[in-house]
N, C-alpha and C positions, 0 to 999 in steps of 0.2 A: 377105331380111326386113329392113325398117327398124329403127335401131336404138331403145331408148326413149325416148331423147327425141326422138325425130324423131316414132315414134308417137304419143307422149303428146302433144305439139303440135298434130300434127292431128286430134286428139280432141278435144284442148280447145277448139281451134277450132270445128270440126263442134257441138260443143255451144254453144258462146256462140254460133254461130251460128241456132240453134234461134228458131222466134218467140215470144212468152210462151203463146201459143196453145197451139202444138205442143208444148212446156215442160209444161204444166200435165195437157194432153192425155195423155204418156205418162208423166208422174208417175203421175194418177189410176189408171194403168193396171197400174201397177207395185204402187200401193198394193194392191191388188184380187186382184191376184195374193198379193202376201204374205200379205193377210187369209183367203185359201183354202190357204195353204200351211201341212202337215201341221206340220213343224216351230217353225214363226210359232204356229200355235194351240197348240201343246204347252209353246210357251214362257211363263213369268208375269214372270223379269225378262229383261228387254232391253236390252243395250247396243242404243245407235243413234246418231244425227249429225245436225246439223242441217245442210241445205243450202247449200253456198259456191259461189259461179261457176258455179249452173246446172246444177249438180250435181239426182240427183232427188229431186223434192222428195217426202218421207216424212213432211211433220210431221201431216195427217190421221189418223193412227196413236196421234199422243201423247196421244189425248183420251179414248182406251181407260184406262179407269179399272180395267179385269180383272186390267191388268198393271202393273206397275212402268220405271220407265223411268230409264237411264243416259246420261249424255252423259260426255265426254270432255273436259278441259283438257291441252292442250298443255304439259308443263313440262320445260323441258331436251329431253332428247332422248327420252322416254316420255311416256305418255297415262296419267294419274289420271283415273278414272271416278266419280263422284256420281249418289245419285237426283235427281232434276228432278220438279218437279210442273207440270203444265201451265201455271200460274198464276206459277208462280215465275219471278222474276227472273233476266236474262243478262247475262252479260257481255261485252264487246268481248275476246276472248281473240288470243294468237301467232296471226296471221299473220289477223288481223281474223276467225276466225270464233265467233261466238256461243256460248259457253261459261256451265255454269252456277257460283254462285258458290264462290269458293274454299274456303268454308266451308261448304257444301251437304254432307250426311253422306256419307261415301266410302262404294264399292260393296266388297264381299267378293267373289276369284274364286269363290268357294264358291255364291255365291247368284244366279251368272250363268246363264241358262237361254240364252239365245242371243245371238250380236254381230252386227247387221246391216253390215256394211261396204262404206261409199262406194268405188266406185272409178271412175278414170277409164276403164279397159279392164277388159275379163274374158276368159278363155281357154275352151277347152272342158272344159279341165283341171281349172280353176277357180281357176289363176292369175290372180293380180290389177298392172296396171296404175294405181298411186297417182301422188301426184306427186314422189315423188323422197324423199322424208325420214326414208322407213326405218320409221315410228312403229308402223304395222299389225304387218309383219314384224318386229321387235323383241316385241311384243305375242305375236303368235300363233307364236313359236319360244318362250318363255317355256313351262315346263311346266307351270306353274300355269293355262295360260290357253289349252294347244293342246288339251284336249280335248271344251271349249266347240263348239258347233256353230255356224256362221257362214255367213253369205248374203251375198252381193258383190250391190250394187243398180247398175245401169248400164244406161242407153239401148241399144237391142239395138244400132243400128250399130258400138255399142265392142263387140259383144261376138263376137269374132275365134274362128277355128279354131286360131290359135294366139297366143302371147305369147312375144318372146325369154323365157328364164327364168335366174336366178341362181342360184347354191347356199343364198344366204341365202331366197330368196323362199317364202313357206310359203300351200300350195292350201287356195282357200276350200272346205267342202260342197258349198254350192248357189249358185245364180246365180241372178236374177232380172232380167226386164228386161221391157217392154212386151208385149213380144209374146210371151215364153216364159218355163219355171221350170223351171231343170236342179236336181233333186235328187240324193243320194246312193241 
């Protein structure tokens, strides 16, 4: 078995490789899926991501006004969550991606109904392949934040029989990807 970052490479590759086509294609496909997913409709707030490097694209989603919506700033070596309004302003955040602003009212773990999370790989497990920085896993080993239900979003070709796995790495719920939706 390769190791991650051999993995995580040719994923990433595999993906930027993708056409904007094809890109768009199994985004729309992913969204469609979520929007039918038991967990996704039961949820009212949502952690979610905005799209970096071809990652899939989820933001059709934000304009659901039923629910509430979280994004993520990067700070140090943890993710502070804020609501976002569709309308609202972004920022250029760590590591260039689109963050809402610093001052955008902070999320409660209390008031989180689900975390959709990006990833570069998914297992069948429902381990997740990121890009290295720990942020998730820091997150979702946290007790205030592992009981949260969670959805790993990824193009099916990442989405592998297996994933090397660490002691610190912590397994999403469910998985979604174009073409299929592993739930719990």
């Amino acid at each position: 078995m390769p190791n991650k970052n051999e993995l995580r490479r040719y994923l990433l590759e595999t993906r930027q490789s993708l056409t904007m086509v094809e890109w768009k294609e199994k985004s729309d496909r992913i969204v469609a899926h979520l929007q039918k997913s038991d967990i996704f409709n039961q949820a009212t707030t949502v952690l979610a991501y905005f799209s970096f490097r071809q990652e899939p694209d989820i933001s059709p989603l934000f304009s659901d006004s039923q629910r509430r919506w979280g994004f993520p700033r990067c700070v140090g070596k943890s993710l502070f969550w804020h609501f976002w309004n569709y309308d609202d302003p972004l920022i250029n955040g760590k590591f260039g991606i689109s963050e809402p602003h610093p001052d955008a009212t902070m999320i409660n773990t209390d008031e989180v109904d689900l975390i959709i999370v990006p990833c570069v790989g998914c297992d069948r497990q429902g381990y997740r392949l990121g890009y290295g920085g720990g942020y998730y896993d820091r997150l979702l080993s946290d007790p205030q934040w592992s009981n949260i239900p969670t959805i790993g979003v990824v193009f099916d070709f990442a989405f592998l029989p297996q994933l090397p796995v660490e002691c610190w790495d912590q397994p999403l719920m469910s998985v979604v990807t174009e073409a299929r939706v592993m739930e719990e």
